[in-house]
C-alpha positions, 0 to 999 in steps of 0.5 A: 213894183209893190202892188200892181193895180188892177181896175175896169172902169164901171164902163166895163173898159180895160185900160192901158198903162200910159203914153209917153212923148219928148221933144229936142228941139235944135233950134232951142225953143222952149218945148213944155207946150208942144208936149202939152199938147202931145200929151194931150192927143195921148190922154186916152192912154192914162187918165189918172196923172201926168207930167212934164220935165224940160232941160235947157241943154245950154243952161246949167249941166243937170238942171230940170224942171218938172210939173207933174199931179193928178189929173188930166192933163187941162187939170194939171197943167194951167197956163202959169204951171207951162211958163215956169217950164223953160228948156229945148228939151223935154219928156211928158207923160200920161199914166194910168196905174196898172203898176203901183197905186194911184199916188201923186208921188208914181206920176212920171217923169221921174227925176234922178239927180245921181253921180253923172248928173240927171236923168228925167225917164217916162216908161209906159209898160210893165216888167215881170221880173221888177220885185226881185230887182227891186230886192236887189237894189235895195239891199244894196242901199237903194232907197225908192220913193215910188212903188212903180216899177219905172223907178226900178228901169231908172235906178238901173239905168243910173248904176250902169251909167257910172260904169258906161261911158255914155247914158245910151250904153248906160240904157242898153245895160239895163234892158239885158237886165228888166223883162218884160214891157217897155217903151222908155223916153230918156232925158239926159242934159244933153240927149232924148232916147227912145227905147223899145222892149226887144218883143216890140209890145208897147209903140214908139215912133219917130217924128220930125218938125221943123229943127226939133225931133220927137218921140211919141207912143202914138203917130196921133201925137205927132199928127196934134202937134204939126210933126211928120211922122219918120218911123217906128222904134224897132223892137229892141232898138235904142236911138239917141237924139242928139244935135248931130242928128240920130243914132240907132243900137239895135244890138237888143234886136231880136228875130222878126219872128220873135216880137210880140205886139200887143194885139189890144193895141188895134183892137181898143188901146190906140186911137183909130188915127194912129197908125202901129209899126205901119199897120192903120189902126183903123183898119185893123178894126175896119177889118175886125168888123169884117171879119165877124160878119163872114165868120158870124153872120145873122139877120138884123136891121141895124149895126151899132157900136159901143162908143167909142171903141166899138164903132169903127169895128161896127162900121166894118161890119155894117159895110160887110154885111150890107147891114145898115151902119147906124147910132143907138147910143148917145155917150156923155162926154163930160163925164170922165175920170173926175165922175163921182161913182156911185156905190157899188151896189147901185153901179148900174146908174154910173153906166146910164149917166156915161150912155144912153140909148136913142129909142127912136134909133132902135125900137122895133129892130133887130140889133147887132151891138159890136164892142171891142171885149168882154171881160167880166160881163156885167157891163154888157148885161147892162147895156143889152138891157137897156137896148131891150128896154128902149124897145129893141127887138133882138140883140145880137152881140158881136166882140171884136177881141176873142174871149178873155181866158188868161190874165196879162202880165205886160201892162193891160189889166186883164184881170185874174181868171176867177174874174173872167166871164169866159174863163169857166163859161161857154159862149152859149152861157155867157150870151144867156147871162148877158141876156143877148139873142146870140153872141160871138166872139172874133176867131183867134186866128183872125187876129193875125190877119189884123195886124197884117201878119206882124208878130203878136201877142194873144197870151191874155186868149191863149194862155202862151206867152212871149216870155214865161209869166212871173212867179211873183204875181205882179198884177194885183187887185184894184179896191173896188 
């Protein structure tokens, strides 16, 4: 990895690496469509490329065809792009950039043609130690075509492979050796892997249609695409597809108390329909509402959301409180990653073009405005504004995620601490900086009762790791 990027949207949202997907199917239909629409239900993962490898596992030993660009995933893939996809096998992948720019050339999958033969990988997450084991391979002659740390996993997992006996031993060699975040989906000729960090950060889950097995970062997808649900990839398991069926190495295992989910997984970063490591993501934000009106309570006419990702926490919040539940906000939906931003300096109509503010819905009312985070809080300024400006009486704000102190490390671009609101200011100053009535932010310890008591990581809040931050800071900044 180079230089890890960093960006809010002008939307004031964080964003999340990627999401990964890959098919075998047994009765050797082609896959390319069933990925494309696993991609898809994945595309609020990474907006800014994505891609398709396919194998036939009957044809040619080692031959792959590939697509991958920039853009949305209806963008990338056309009609004609799919029909030169043939193969029973396959793995896609949608990317946002939190590690190596946003280049044509660090769209995933990647493709290796080495010693063994072929390897097509997806990785979604982000390793901590990946510029000291790029150093490494390079000075023994590897020559990288990307500045992302995935083609570090991949050039890794390839040298191991010619000393193990099988491309799942291969795998397992090389997660003793990266650290970090990662949920990996591995092609090989004949087989699909899946492979899960031992702190379980990043999801992984099992599916099943028909005669075809898949992987998936979100059950969403596997719902998109007509698959069952199986399971979860365990923290630290690998499991390998193969026309016998699955076989699972959970050597790289740790404790149960060990795992560190990603916490932002149920707070903004899965969609609400998919359900992580068996907790329902909607819940956990049903929850997140609630718990912020018993710890936070105040009088008011109307709950809302910001869309999409604060309106189910306001919905728990609404039915909580007994406050009625309502709409403020009307969200453009065709503005998207394709949107010509304005400069920096007129920022502000970018935010009116994406959201505008129903006036009848809020005139006269005393509002509580619940979203997912705040982060640097300019976003927030400018949507309390435009709820007073369109007549609102009292703007209350309420954040499902509790303040931002700590950068992340792990694949979410939580920014440096300079560019933190809470990190130097005390609630009290950020609600006056924002220009709400009141402000309060989800408490810490609730955050385990979301996940309904699995292992979490609250590093970006706490400032405590599961693993201990790089010396190297791996993050970056985006150009703004």
């Amino acid at each position: 990895m180079e230089n890890s990027t960093i960006q809010i949207d002008d939307f004031g949202k964080l964003h999340e690496e990627c999401g990964v997907f890959g098919i075998y199917d047994f009765d050797r239909n082609d896959v390319a469509s069933t990925i494309y629409y696993g991609l898809f239900a994945l595309q609020h993962r990474g907006q800014e490329s994505c891609g398709i490898a396919v194998s036939d596992t009957e044809g040619p030993k080692g031959k792959v065809s590939s697509v991958k660009g920039m853009g949305l995933v209806n963008e990338v893939f056309t009609p004609e792009e799919l029909e030169k996809l043939h193969g029973d096998i396959g793995v896609g992948h949608v990317r946002y950039s939190t590690a190596g720019s946003s280049t044509r050339e660090n769209a995933q999958p990647l493709v290796l043609n080495y010693i063994k033969g072929t390897l097509a990988l997806a990785h979604n997450g982000n390793l901590i130690n990946a510029p000291e084991l790029r150093r490494e391979l390079e000075q023994n002659g590897a020559i990288f075509q990307t500045t992302i740390d995935s083609e570090v996993i991949a050039y890794h997992i390839a040298r191991e492979r010619v000393k193990a006996p099988t491309v799942e031993g291969a795998v397992a060699a090389a997660m003793r050796k990266i650290k970090g975040a990662y949920s990996l989906i591995v092609m090989s000729p004949r087989k699909l892997i899946g492979a899960r960090d031992p702190f379980g950060f990043k999801p992984l889950c099992i599916g099943k249609r028909d005669n075809a097995y898949i992987l998936a970062s979100e059950t969403c997808a596997l719902d998109t695409v007509g698959a069952e649900y199986v399971r979860d990839v365990l923290p630290g398991e690998i499991v390998t597809i193969t026309q016998k069926g699955i076989v699972s190495d959970t050597s790289m295992c740790l404790p149960k108390e060990q795992e560190a989910r990603c916490i932002f997984e149920y707070i903004y970063f899965a969609r609400p329909d998919s359900v992580f490591d068996q907790v329902s993501v909607y819940h956990s934000r049903i929850q997140a509402g609630k718990f912020l009106a018993i710890d936070s309570p105040v009088d008011a006419d109307l709950v809302v959301g910001v869309p999409e990702s604060g309106n189910v926490a306001a919905l728990g919040y609404a039915m909580q409180s007994g406050i009625p539940y309502g709409t403020a906000f009307v969200k453009n939906s065709y503005v998207g990653r394709t949107f010509i931003k304005p400069r920096q300096s007129s920022r502000e109509s970018s935010v009116k073009v994406k959201l505008n503010v129903l006036k009848e819905a809020v005139i006269g009312k005393r509002i509580i405005m619940i979203d997912d985070s705040i982060v640097r809080g300019t976003t927030s300024a400018r949507i309390v504004r435009m709820l007073k400006e369109a007549g609102a009486k009292e703007v209350h704000v309420r954040s499902s995620a509790p303040p931002f102190l700590h950068p992340c490390y792990f694949g979410t671009d939580i920014p440096s601490e300079d560019q933190l609101i809470a990190h130097e200011k005390t609630v009290d100053e950020i609600c006056k900086i924002i220009g709400a009535d009141t402000l309060a932010y989800l408490k810490i310890d609730r955050l385990q009762e979301m996940s309904e008591g699995l292992p979490i990581c609250k590093g970006c809040f706490t400032g405590t790791y599961p693993l201990d931050p790089p010396v190297e800071d791996i993050r970056g900044e985006h150009d703004q």
